[in-house]
C-alpha positions as CSV (number, residue, x, y, z in Angstrom):
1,X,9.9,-3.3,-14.8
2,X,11.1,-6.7,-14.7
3,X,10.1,-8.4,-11.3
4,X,7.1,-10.9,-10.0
5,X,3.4,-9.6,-10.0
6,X,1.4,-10.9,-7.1
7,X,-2.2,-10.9,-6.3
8,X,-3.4,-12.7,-3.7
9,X,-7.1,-14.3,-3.1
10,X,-9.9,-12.3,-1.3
11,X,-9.4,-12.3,2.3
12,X,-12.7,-12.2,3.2
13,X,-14.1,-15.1,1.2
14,X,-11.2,-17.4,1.7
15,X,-12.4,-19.2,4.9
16,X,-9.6,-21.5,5.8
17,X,-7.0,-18.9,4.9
18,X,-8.8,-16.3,7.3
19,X,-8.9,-18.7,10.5
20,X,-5.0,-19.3,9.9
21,X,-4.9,-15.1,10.0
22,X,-6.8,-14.5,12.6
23,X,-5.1,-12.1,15.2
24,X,-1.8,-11.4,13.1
25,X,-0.8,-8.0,12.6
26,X,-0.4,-7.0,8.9
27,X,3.0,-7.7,8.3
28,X,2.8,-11.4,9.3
29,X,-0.8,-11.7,7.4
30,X,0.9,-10.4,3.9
31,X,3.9,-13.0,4.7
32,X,0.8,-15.7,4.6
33,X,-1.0,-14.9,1.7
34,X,2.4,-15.0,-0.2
35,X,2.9,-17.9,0.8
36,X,0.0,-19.4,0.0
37,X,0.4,-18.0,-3.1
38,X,3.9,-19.2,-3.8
39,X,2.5,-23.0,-2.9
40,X,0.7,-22.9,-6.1
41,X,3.5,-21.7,-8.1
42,X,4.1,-23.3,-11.2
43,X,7.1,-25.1,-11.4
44,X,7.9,-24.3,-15.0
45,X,7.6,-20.8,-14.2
46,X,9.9,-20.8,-10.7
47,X,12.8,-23.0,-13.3
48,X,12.4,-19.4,-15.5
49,X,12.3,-16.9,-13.9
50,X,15.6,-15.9,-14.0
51,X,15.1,-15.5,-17.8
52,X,11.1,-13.7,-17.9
53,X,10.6,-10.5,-18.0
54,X,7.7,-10.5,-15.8
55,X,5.8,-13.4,-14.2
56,X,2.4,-13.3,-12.9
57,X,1.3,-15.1,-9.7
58,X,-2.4,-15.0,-9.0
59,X,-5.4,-16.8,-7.4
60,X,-7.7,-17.2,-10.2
61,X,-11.0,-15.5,-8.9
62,X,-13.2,-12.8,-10.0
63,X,-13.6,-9.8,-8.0
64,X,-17.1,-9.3,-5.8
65,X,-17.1,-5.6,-7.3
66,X,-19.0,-7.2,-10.3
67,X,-21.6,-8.3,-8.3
68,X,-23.0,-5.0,-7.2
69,X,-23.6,-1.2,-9.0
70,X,-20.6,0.9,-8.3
71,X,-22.3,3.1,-6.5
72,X,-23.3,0.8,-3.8
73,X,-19.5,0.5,-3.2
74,X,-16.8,2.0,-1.0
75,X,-13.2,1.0,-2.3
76,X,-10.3,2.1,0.0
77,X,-6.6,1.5,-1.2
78,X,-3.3,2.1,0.7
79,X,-0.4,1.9,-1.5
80,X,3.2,1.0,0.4
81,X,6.2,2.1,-1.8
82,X,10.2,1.4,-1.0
83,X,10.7,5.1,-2.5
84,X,8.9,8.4,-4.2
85,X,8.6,6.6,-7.8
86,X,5.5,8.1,-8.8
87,X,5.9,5.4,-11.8
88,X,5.4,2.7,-9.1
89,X,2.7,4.6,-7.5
90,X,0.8,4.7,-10.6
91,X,1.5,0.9,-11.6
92,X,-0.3,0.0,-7.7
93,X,-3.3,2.3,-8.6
94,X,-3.6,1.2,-12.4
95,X,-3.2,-2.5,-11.4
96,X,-6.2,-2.4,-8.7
97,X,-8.2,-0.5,-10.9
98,X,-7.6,-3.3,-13.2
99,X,-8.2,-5.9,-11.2
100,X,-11.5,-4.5,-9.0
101,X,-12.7,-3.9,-13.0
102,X,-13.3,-0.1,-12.1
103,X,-13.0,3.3,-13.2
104,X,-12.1,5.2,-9.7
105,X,-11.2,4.4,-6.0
106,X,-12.5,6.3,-3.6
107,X,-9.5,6.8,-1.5
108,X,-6.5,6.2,-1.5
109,X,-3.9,6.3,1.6
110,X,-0.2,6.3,0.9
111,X,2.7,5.4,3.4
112,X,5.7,7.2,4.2
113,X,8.0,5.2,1.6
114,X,10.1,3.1,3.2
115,X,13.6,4.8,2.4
116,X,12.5,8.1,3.7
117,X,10.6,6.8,7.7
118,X,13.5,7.7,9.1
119,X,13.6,11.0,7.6
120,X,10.5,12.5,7.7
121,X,8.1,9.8,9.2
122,X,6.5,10.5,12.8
123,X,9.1,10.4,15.6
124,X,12.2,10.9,13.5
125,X,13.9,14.2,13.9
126,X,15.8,14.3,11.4
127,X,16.8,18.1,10.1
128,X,19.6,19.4,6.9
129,X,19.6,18.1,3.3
130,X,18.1,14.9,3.8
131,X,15.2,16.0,5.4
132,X,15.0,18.8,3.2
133,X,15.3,16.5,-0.4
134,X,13.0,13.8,1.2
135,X,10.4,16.5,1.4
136,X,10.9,17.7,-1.6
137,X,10.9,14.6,-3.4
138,X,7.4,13.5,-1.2
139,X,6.3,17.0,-2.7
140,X,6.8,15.9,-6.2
141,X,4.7,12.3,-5.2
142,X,2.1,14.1,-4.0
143,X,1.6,16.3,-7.3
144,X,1.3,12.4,-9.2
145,X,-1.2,12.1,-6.9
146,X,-3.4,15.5,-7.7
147,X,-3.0,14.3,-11.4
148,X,-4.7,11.1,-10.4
149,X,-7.6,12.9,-8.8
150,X,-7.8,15.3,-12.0
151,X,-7.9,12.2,-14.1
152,X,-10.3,10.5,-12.4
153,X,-8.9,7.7,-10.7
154,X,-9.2,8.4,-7.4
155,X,-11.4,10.9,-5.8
156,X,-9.9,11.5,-2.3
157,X,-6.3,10.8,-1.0
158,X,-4.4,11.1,2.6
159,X,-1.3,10.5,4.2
160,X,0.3,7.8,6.7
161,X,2.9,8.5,9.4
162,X,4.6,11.6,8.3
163,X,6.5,14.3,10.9
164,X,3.9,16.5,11.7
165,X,6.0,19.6,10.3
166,X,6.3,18.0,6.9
167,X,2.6,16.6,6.8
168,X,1.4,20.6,7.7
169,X,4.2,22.1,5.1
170,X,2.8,19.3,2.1
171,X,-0.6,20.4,3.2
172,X,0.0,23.9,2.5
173,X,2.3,23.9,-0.3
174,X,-0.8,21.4,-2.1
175,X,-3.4,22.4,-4.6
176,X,-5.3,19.6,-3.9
177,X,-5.0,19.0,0.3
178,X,-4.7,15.3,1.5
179,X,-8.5,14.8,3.2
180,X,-6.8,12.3,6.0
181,X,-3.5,11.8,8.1
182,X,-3.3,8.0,9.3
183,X,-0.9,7.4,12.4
184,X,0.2,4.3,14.0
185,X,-0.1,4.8,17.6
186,X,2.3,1.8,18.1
187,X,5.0,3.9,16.8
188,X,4.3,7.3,18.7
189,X,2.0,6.2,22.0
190,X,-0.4,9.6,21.5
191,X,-1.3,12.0,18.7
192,X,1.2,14.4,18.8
193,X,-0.9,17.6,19.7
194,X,0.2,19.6,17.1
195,X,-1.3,17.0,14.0
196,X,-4.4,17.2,16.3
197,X,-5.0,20.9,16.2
198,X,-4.2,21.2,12.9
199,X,-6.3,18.5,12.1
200,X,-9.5,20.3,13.4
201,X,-8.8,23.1,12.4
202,X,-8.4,22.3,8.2
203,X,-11.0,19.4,8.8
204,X,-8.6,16.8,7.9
205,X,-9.6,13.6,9.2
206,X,-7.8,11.9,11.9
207,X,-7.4,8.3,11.9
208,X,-5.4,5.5,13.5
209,X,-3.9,2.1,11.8
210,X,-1.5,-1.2,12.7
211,X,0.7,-1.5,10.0
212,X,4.0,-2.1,10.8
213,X,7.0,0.8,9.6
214,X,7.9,-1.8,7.2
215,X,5.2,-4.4,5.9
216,X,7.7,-6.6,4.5
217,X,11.3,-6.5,5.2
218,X,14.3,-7.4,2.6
219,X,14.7,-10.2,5.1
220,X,11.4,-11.8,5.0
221,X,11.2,-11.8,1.6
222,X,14.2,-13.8,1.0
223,X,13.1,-16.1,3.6
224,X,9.4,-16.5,1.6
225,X,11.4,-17.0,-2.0
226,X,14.4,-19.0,-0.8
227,X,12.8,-22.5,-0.7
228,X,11.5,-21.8,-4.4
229,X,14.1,-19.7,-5.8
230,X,17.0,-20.7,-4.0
231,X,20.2,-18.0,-5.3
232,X,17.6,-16.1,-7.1
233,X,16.0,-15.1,-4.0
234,X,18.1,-12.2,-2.7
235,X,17.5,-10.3,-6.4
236,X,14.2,-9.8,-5.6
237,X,12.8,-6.5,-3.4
238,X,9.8,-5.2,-2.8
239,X,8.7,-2.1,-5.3
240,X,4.8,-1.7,-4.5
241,X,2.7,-3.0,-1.6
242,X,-1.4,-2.5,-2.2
243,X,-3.8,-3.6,-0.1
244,X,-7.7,-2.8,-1.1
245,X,-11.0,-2.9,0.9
246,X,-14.7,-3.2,-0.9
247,X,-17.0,-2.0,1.5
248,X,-21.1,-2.0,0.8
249,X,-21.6,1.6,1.7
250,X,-25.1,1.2,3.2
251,X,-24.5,-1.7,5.2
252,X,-20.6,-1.2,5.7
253,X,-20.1,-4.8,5.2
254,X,-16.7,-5.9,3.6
255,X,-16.8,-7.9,0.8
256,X,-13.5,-8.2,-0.5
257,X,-10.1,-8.0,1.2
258,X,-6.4,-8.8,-1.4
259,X,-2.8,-7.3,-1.6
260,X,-1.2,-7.0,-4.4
261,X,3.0,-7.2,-4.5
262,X,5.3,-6.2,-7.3
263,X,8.9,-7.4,-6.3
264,X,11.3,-6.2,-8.8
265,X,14.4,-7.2,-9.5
């Protein structure tokens, strides 16, 4: 798909980047390492890119996944996507893999897409044929997800910030269940009660994240590419959002923090 590939540094290793970070929520702390990567953008490139099929934007580092056995490693991803493409689910998964230099990630975590929080995300209420046809369609994302497990590529997967109802009907309907549920108490105050008891009761791990609904807005972006793209900026939007973690398992330590943006066009 024809669009901009991004990969920012490693969060953890890039000092000076990390102190200008340093109590932002996630939304503001992607903005920043886009723009940090956009400040080293080629000027030849930015001139055609109205004309490239794809164009690659990357800090030119190696991951630390090489420097240890893959078993001493934990690698967590959490893919955002606008809508259910399971094509753009797989490009986020293939292109970490890719860059981490791996075979598998351990889990993965994928958001509510952004088209369909309003339908079927926690605290909407939202009931007829577009509630039905968003679960359908998150129904037919999960089953790209089961393949990846079959194949391989990941060996565990949850869910972020779905309607209790719909995360409890996915979780029945699935072959392979979704090990976690992730909810952003910023966004409903308490765990619904519900989630919690059905939580315990199918051993499906409970956990809590900061992520804003949206991690970056149609807005924001064309604010980030105006002052390099100038009219070219409002063709862009964002596709796939991944952010990974490399953890050493023994020590829990994180070694390497990076997102990775595909903004089609």
């Amino acid at each position: 798909m024809k669009g901009l590939y991004l990969v920012g540094g490693n969060l953890v290793s890039d000092s000076e980047l990390r102190k200008k970070l340093a109590g932002r929520d996630t939304g503001v702390e992607l903005q920043m390492v886009m723009e940090d990567l956009f400040a080293g953008w080629d000027k030849e490139e930015k001139e055609n890119v109205g004309e490239n099929e794809n164009i690659v934007i990357r800090k030119e580092e190696n991951s630390t996944a090489e420097k240890n056995e893959r078993n001493q490693l934990k690698i967590t991803l959490k893919v955002f996507l606008r809508d259910f493409s399971g094509e753009s689910l797989n490009a986020a998964v293939t292109q970490t893999l890719e860059q981490i230099g791996v075979d598998t990630i351990d889990s993965l975590f994928l958001a509510v897409p952004t088209e369909a929080a309003p339908v079927i995300g926690i605290g909407s209420g939202s009931t007829g044929t577009d509630n039905t046809e968003a679960q359908e369609s998150l129904m037919e994302l999960w089953r790209e997800v089961e393949k990846m497990i079959q194949d391989g590529k990941i060996n565990g997967a949850g869910l972020c910030d779905l309607r209790p109802s719909v995360f409890m009907s996915l979780y029945k309907e699935a072959a392979i269940k979704p090990t976690s549920i992730q909810i952003n108490l910023k966004s409903c105050c308490v765990v619904p009660e519900e989630l919690s008891e059905f939580s315990k009761a199918n051993k499906v791990t409970l956990l809590t994240h900061s992520d804003p609904e949206e991690l970056l807005t149609e807005e924001s972006l064309r604010k980030l590419l105006y002052p390099h793209l100038r009219r070219e900026a409002g063709h862009f939007s964002p596709n796939w959002i991944s952010r990974y973690l490399i953890q050493l398992k023994d020590r829990g330590v994180l070694r390497e923090k990076r997102y990775m943006v595909h903004l089609a066009k």
